[in-house]
PDB file of N, CA, C and O in Angstrom:
ATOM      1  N   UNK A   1     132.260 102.817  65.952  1.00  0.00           N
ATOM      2  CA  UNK A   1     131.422 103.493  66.890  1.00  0.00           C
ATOM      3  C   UNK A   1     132.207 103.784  68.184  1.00  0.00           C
ATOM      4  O   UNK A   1     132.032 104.847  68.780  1.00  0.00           O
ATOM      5  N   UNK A   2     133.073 102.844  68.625  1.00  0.00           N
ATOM      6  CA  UNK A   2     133.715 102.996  70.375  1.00  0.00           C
ATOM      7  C   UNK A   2     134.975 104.394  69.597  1.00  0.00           C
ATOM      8  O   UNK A   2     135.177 105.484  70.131  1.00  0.00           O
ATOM      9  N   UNK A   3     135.586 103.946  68.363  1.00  0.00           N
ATOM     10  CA  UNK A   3     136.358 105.228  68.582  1.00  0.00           C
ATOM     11  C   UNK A   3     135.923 106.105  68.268  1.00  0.00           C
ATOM     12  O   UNK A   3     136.825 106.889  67.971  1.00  0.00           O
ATOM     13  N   UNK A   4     134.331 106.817  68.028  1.00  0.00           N
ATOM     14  CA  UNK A   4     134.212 107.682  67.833  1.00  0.00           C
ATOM     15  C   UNK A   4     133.530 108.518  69.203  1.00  0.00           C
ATOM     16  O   UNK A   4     133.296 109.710  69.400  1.00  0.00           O
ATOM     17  N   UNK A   5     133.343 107.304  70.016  1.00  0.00           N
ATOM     18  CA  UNK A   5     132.641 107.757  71.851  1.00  0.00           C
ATOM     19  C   UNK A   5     134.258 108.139  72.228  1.00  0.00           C
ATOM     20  O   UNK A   5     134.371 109.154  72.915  1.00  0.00           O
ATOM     21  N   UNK A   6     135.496 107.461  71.867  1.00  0.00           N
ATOM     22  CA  UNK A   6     136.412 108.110  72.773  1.00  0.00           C
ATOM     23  C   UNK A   6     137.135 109.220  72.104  1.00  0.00           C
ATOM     24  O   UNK A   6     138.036 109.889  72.611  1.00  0.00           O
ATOM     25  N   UNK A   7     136.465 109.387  70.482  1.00  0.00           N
ATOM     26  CA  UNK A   7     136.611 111.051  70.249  1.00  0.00           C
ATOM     27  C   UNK A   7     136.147 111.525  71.051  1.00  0.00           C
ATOM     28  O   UNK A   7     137.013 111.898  71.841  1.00  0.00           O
ATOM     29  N   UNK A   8     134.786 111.869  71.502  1.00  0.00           N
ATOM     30  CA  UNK A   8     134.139 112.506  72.072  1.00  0.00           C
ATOM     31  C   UNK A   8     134.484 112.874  73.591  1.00  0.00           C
ATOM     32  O   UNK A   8     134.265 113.861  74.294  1.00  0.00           O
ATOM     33  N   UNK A   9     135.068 111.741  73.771  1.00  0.00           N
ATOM     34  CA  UNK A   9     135.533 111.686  75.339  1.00  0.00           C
ATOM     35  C   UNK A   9     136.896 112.890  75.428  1.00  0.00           C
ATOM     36  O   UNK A   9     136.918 113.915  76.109  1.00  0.00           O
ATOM     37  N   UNK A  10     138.054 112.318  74.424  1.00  0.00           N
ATOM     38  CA  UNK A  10     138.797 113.289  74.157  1.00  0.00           C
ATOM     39  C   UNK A  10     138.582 114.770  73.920  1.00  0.00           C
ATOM     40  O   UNK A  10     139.442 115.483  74.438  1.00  0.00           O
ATOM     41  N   UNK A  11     137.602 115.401  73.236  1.00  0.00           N
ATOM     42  CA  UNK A  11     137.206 116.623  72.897  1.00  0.00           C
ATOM     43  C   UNK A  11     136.567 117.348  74.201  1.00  0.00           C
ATOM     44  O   UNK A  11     136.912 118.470  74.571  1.00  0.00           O
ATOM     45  N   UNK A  12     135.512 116.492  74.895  1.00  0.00           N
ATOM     46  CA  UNK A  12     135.848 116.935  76.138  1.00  0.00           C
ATOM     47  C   UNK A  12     136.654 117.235  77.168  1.00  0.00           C
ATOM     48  O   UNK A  12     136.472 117.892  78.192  1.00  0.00           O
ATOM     49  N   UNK A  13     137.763 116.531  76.648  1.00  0.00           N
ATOM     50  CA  UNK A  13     138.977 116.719  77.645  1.00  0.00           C
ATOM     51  C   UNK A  13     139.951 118.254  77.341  1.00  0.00           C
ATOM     52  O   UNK A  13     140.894 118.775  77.936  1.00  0.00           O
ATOM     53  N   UNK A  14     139.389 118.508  76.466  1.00  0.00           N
ATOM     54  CA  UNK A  14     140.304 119.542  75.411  1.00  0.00           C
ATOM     55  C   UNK A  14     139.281 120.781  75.938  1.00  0.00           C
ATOM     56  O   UNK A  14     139.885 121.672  76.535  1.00  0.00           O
ATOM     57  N   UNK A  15     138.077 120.937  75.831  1.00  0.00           N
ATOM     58  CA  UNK A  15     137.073 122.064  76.414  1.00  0.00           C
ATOM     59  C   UNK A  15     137.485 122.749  76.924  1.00  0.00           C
ATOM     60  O   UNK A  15     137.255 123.730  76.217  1.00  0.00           O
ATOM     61  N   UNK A  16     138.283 123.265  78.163  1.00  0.00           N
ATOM     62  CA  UNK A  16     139.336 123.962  79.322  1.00  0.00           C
ATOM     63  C   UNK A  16     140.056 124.702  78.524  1.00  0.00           C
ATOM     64  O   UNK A  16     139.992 125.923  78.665  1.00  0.00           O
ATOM     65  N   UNK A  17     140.927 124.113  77.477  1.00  0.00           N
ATOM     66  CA  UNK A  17     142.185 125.273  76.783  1.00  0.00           C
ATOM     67  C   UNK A  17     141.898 125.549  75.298  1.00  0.00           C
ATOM     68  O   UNK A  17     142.657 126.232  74.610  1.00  0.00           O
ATOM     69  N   UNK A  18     140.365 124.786  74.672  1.00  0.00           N
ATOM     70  CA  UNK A  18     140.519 125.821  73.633  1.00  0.00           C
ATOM     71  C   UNK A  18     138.409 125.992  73.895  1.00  0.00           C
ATOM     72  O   UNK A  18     137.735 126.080  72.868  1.00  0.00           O
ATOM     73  N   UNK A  19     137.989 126.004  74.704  1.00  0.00           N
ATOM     74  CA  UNK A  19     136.830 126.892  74.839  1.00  0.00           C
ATOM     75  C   UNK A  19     135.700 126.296  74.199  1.00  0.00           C
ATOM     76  O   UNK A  19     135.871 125.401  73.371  1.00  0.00           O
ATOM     77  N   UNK A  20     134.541 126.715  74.510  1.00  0.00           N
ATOM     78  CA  UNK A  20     133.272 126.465  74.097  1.00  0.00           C
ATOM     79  C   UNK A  20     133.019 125.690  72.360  1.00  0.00           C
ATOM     80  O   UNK A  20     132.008 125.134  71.931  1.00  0.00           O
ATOM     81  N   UNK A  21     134.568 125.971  71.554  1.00  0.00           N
ATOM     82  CA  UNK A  21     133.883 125.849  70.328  1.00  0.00           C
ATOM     83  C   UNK A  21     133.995 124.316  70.174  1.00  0.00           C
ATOM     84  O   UNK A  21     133.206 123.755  69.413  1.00  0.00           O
ATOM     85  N   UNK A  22     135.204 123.384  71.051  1.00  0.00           N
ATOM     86  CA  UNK A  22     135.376 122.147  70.828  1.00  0.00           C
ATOM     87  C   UNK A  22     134.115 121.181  71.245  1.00  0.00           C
ATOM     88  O   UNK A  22     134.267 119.960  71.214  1.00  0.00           O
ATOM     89  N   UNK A  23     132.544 121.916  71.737  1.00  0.00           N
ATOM     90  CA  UNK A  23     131.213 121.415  72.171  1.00  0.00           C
ATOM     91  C   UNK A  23     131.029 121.186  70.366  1.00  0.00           C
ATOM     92  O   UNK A  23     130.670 120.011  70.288  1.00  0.00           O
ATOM     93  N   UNK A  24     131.086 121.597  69.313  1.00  0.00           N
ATOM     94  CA  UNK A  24     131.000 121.110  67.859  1.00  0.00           C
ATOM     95  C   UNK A  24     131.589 119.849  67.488  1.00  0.00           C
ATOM     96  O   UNK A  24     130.926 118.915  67.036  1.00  0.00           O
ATOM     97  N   UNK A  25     133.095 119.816  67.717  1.00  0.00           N
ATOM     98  CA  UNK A  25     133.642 118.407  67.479  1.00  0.00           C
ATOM     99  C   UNK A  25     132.742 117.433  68.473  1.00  0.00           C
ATOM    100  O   UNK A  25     132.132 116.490  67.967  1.00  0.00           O
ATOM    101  N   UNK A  26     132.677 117.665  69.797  1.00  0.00           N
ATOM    102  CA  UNK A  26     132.188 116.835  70.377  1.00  0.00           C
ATOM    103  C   UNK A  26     130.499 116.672  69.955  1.00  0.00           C
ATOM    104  O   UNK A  26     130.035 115.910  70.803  1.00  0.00           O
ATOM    105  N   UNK A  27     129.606 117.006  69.166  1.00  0.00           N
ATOM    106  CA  UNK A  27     128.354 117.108  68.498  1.00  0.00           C
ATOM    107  C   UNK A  27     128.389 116.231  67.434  1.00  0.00           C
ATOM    108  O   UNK A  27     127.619 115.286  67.259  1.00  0.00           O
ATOM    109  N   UNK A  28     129.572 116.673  66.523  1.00  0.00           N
ATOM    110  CA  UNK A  28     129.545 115.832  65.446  1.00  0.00           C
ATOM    111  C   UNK A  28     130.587 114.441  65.534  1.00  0.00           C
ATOM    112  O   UNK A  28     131.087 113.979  64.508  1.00  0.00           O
ATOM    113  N   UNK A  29     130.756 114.042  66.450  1.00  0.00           N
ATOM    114  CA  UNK A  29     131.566 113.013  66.723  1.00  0.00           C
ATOM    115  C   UNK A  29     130.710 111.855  67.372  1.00  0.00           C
ATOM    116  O   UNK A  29     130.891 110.677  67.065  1.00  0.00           O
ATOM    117  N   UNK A  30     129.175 112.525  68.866  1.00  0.00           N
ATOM    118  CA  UNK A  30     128.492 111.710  69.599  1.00  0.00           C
ATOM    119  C   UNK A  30     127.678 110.992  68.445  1.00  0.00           C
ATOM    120  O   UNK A  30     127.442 109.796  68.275  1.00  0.00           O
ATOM    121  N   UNK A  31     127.193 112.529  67.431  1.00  0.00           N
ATOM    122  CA  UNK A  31     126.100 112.414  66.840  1.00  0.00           C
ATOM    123  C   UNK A  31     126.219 111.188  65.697  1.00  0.00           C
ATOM    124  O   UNK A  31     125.309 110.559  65.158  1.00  0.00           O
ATOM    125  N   UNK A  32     127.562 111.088  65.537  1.00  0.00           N
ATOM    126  CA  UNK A  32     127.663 109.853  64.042  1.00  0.00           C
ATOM    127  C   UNK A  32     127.973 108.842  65.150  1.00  0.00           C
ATOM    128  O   UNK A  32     127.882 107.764  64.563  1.00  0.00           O
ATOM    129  N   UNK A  33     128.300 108.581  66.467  1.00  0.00           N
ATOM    130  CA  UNK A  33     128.563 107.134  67.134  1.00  0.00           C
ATOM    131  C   UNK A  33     126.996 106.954  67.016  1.00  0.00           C
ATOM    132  O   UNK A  33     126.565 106.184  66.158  1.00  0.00           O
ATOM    133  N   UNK A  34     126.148 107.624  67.830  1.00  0.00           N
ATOM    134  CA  UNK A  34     125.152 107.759  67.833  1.00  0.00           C
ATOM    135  C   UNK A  34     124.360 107.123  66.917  1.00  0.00           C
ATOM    136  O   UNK A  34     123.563 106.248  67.256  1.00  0.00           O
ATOM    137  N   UNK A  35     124.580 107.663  65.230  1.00  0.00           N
ATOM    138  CA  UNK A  35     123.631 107.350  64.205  1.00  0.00           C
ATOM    139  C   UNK A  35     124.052 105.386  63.919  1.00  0.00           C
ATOM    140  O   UNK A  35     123.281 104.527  63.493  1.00  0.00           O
ATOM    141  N   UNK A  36     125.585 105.217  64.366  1.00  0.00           N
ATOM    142  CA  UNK A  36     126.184 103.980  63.893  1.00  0.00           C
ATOM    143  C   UNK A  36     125.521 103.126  65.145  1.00  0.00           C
ATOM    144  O   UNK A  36     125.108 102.015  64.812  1.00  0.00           O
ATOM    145  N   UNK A  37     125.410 103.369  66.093  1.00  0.00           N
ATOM    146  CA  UNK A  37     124.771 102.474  66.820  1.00  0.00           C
ATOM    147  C   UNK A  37     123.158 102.289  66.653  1.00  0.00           C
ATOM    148  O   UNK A  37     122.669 101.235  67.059  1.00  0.00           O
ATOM    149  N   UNK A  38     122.287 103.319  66.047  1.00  0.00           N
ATOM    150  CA  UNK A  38     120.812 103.211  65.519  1.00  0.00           C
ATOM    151  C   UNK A  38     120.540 102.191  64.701  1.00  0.00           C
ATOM    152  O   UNK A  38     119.747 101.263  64.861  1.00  0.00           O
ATOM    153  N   UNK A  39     121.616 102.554  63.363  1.00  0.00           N
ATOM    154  CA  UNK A  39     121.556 101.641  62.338  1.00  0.00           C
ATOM    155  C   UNK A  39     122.109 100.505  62.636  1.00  0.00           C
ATOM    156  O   UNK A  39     122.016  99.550  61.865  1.00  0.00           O
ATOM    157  N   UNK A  40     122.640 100.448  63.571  1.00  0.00           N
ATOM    158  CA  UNK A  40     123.520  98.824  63.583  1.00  0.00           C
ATOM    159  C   UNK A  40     122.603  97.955  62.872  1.00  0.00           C
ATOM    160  O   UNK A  40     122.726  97.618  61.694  1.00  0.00           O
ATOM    161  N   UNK A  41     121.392  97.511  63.908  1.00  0.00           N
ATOM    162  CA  UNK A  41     120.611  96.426  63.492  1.00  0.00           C
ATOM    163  C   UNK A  41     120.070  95.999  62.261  1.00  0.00           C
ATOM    164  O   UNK A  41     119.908  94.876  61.784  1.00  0.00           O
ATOM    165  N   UNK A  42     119.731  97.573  61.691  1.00  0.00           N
ATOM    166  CA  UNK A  42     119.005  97.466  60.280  1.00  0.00           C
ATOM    167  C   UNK A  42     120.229  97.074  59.217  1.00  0.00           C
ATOM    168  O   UNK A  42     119.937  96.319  58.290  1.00  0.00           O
ATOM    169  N   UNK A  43     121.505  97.541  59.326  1.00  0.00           N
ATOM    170  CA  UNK A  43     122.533  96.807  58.673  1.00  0.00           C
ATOM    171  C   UNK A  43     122.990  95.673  58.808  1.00  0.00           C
ATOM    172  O   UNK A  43     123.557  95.277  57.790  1.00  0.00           O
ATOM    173  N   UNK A  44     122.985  94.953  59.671  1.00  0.00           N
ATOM    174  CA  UNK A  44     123.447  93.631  60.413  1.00  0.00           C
ATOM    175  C   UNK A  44     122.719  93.077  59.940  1.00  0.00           C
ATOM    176  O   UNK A  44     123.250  92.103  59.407  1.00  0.00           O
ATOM    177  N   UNK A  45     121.214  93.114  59.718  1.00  0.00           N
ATOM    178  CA  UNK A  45     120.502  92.478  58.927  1.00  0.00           C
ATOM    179  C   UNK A  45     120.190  92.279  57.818  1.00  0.00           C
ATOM    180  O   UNK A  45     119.724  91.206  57.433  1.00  0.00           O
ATOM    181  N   UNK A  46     120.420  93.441  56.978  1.00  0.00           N
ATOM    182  CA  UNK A  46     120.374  93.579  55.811  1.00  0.00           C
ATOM    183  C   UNK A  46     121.689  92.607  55.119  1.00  0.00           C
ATOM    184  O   UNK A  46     121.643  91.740  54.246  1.00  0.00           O
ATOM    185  N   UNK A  47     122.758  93.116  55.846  1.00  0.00           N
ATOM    186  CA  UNK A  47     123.873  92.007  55.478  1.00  0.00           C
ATOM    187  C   UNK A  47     123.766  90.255  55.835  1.00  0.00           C
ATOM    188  O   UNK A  47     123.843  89.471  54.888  1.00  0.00           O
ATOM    189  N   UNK A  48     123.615  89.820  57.013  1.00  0.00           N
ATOM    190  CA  UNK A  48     122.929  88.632  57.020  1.00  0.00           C
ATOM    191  C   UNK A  48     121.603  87.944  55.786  1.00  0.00           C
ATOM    192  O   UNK A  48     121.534  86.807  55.319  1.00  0.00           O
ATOM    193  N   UNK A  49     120.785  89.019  55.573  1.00  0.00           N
ATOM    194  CA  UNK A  49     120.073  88.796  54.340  1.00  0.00           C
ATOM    195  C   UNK A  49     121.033  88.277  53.223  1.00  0.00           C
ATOM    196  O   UNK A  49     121.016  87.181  52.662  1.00  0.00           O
ATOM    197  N   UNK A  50     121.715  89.137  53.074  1.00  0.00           N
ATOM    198  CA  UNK A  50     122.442  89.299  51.467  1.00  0.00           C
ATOM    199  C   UNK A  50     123.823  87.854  51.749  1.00  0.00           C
ATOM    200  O   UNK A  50     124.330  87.363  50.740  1.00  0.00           O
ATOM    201  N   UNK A  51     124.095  87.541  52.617  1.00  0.00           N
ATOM    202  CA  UNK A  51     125.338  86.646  53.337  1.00  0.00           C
ATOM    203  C   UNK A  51     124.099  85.226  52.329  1.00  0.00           C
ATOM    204  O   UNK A  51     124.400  84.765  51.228  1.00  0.00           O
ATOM    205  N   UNK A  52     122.887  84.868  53.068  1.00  0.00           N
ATOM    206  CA  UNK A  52     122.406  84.411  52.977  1.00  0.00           C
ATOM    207  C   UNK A  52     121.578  84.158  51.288  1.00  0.00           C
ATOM    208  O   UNK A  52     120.705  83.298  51.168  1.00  0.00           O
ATOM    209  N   UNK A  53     121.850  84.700  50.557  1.00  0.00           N
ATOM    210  CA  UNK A  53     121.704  84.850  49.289  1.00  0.00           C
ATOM    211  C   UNK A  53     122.411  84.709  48.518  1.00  0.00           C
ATOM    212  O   UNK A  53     122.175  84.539  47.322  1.00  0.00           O
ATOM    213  N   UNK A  54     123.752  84.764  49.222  1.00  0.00           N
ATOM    214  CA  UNK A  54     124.714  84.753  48.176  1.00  0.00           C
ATOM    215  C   UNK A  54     124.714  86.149  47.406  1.00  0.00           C
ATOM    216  O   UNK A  54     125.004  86.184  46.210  1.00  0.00           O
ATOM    217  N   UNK A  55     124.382  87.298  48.122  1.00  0.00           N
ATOM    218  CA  UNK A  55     124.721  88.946  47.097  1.00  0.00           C
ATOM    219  C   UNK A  55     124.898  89.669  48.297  1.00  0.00           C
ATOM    220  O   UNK A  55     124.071  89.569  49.205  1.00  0.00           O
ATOM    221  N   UNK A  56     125.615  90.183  48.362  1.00  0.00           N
ATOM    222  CA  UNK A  56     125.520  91.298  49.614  1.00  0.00           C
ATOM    223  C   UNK A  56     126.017  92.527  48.903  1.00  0.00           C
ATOM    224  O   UNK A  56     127.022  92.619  48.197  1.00  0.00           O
ATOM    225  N   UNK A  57     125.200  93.392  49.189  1.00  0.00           N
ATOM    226  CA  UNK A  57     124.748  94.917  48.399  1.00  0.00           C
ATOM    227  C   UNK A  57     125.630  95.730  49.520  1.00  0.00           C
ATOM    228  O   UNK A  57     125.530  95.643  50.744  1.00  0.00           O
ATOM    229  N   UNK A  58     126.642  96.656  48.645  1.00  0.00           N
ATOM    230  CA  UNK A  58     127.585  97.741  49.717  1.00  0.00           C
ATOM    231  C   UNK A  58     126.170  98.782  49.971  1.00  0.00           C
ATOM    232  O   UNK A  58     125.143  98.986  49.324  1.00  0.00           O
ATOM    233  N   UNK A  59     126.778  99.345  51.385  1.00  0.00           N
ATOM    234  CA  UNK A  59     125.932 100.278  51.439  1.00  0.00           C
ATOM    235  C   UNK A  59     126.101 101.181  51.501  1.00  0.00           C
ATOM    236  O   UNK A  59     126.130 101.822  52.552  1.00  0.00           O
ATOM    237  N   UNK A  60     126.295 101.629  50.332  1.00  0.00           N
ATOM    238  CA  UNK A  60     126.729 103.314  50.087  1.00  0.00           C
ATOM    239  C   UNK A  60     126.424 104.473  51.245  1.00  0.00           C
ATOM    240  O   UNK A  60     127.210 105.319  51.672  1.00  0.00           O
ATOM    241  N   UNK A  61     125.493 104.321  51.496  1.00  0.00           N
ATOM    242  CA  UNK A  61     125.065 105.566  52.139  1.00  0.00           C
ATOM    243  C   UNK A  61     125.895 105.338  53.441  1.00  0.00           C
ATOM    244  O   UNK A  61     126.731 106.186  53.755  1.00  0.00           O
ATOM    245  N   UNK A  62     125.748 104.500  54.024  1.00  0.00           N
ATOM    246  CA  UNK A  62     126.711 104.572  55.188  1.00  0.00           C
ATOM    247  C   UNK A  62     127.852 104.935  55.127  1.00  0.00           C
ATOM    248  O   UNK A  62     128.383 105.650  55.977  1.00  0.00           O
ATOM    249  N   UNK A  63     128.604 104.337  53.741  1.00  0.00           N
ATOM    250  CA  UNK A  63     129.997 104.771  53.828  1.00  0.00           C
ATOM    251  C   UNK A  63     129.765 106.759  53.701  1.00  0.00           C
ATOM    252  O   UNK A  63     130.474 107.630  54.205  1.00  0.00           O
ATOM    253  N   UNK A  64     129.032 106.846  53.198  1.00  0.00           N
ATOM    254  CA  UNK A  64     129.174 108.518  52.695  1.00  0.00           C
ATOM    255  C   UNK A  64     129.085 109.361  53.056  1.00  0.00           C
ATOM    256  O   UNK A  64     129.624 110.439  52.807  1.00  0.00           O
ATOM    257  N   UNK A  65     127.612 108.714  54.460  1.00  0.00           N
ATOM    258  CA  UNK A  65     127.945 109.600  55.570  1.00  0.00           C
ATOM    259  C   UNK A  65     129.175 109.470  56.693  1.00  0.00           C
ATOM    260  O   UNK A  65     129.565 110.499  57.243  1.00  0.00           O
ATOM    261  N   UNK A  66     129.699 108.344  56.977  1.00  0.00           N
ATOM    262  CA  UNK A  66     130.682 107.804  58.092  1.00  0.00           C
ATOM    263  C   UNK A  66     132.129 108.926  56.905  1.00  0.00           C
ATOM    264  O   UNK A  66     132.725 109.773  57.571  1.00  0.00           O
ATOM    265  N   UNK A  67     132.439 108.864  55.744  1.00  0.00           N
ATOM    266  CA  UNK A  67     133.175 110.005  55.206  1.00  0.00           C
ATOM    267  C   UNK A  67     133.063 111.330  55.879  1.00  0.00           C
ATOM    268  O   UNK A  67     133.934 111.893  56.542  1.00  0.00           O
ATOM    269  N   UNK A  68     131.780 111.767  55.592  1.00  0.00           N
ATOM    270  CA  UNK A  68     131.571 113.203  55.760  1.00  0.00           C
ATOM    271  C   UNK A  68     131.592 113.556  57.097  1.00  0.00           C
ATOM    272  O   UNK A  68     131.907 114.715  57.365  1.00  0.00           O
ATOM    273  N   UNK A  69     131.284 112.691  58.102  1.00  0.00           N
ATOM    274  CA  UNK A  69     131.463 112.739  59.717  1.00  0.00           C
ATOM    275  C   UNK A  69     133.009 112.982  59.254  1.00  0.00           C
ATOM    276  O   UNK A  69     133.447 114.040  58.800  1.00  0.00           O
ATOM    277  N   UNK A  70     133.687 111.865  59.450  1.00  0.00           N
ATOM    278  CA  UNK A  70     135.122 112.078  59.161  1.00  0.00           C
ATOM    279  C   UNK A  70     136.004 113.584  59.001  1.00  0.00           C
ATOM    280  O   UNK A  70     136.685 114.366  59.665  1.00  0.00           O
ATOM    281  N   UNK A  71     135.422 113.355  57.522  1.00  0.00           N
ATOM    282  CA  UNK A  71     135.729 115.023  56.708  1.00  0.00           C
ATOM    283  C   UNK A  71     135.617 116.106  57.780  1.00  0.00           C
ATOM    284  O   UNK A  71     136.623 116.739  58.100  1.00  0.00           O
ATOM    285  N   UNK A  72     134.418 116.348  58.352  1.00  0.00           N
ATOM    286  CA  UNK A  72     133.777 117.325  59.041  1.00  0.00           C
ATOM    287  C   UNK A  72     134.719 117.347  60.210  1.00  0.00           C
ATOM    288  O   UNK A  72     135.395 118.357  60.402  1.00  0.00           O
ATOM    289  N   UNK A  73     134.854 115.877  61.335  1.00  0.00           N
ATOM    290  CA  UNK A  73     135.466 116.568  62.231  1.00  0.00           C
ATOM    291  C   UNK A  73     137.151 116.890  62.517  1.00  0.00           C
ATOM    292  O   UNK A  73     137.874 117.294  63.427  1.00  0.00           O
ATOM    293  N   UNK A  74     137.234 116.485  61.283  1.00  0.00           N
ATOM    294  CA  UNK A  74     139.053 117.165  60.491  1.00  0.00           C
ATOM    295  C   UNK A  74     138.951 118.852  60.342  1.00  0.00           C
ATOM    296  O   UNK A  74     139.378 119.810  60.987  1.00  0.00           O
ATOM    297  N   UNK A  75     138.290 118.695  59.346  1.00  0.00           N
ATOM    298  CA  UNK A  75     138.277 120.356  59.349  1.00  0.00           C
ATOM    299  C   UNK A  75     137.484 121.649  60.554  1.00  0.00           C
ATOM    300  O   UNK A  75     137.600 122.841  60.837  1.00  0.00           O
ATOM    301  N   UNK A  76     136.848 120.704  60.864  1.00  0.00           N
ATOM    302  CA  UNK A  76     136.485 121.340  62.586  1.00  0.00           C
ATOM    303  C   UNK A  76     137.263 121.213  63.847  1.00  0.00           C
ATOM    304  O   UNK A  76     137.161 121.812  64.918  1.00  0.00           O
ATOM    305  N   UNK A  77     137.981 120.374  63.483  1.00  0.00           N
ATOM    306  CA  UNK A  77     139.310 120.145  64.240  1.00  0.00           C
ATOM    307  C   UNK A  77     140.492 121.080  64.117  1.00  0.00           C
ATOM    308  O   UNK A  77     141.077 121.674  65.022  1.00  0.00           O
ATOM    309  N   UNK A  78     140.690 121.090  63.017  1.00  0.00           N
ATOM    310  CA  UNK A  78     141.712 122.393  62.580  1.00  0.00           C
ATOM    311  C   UNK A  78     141.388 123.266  62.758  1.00  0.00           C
ATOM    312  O   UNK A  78     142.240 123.924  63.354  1.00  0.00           O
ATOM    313  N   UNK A  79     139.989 124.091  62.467  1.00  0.00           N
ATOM    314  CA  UNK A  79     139.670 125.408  62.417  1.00  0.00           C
ATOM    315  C   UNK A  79     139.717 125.714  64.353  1.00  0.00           C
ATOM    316  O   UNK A  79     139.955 126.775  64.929  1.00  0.00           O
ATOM    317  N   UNK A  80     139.404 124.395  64.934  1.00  0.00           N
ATOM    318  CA  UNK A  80     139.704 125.395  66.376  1.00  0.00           C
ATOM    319  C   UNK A  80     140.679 124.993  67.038  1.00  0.00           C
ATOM    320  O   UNK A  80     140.886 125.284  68.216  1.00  0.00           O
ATOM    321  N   UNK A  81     141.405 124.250  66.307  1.00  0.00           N
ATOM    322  CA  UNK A  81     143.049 124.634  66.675  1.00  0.00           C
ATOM    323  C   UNK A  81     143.615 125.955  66.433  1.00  0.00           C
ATOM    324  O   UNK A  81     143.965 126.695  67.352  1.00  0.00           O
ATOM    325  N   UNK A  82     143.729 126.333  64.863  1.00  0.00           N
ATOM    326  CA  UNK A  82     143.888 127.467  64.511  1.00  0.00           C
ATOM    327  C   UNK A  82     143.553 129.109  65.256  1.00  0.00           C
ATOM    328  O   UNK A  82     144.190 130.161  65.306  1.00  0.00           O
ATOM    329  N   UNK A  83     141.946 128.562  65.872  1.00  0.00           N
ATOM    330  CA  UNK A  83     141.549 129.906  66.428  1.00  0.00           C
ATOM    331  C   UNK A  83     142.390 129.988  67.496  1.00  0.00           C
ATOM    332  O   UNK A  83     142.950 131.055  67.748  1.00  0.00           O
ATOM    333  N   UNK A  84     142.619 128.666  68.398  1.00  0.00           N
ATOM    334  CA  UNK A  84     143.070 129.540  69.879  1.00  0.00           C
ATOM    335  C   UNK A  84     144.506 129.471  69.377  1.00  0.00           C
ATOM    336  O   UNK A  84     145.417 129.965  70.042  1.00  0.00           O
TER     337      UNK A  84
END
């Protein structure tokens, strides 16, 4: 989550020399720190559950979206490098 606030911090810093479009990286970068700090709790717990059971269940979905954030701000990264 913190390196994805000092993506964000970075992409703002970048705004000045390549223009309005790096407000996207910085969207999809707040927006997944954002979602990782929502879910914290409900995962933290869910894992403490499962710690406590002796099973702890991966949680797919997190990894798949925390990927596709990833994915996304790679290739949104490039494409507005490329433009300017």
């Amino acid at each position: 989550m913190l390196s994805l606030v000092t993506a964000s911090a970075l992409y703002l810093r970048w705004l000045p020399h390549h223009g309005l479009p790096i407000l996207l990286l910085f969207a999809v970068s707040a927006g997944a720190a954002l979602a990782i700090y929502l879910t914290q709790r409900r995962r933290y717990g869910a894992s403490a559950y499962g710690v406590s059971r002796e099973r702890v269940d991966a949680d797919v979905n997190a990894v798949l979206w925390t990927a596709f954030a990833g994915v996304a701000l790679g290739a949104l990264g490039i494409g507005v490098v490329l433009a300017a």
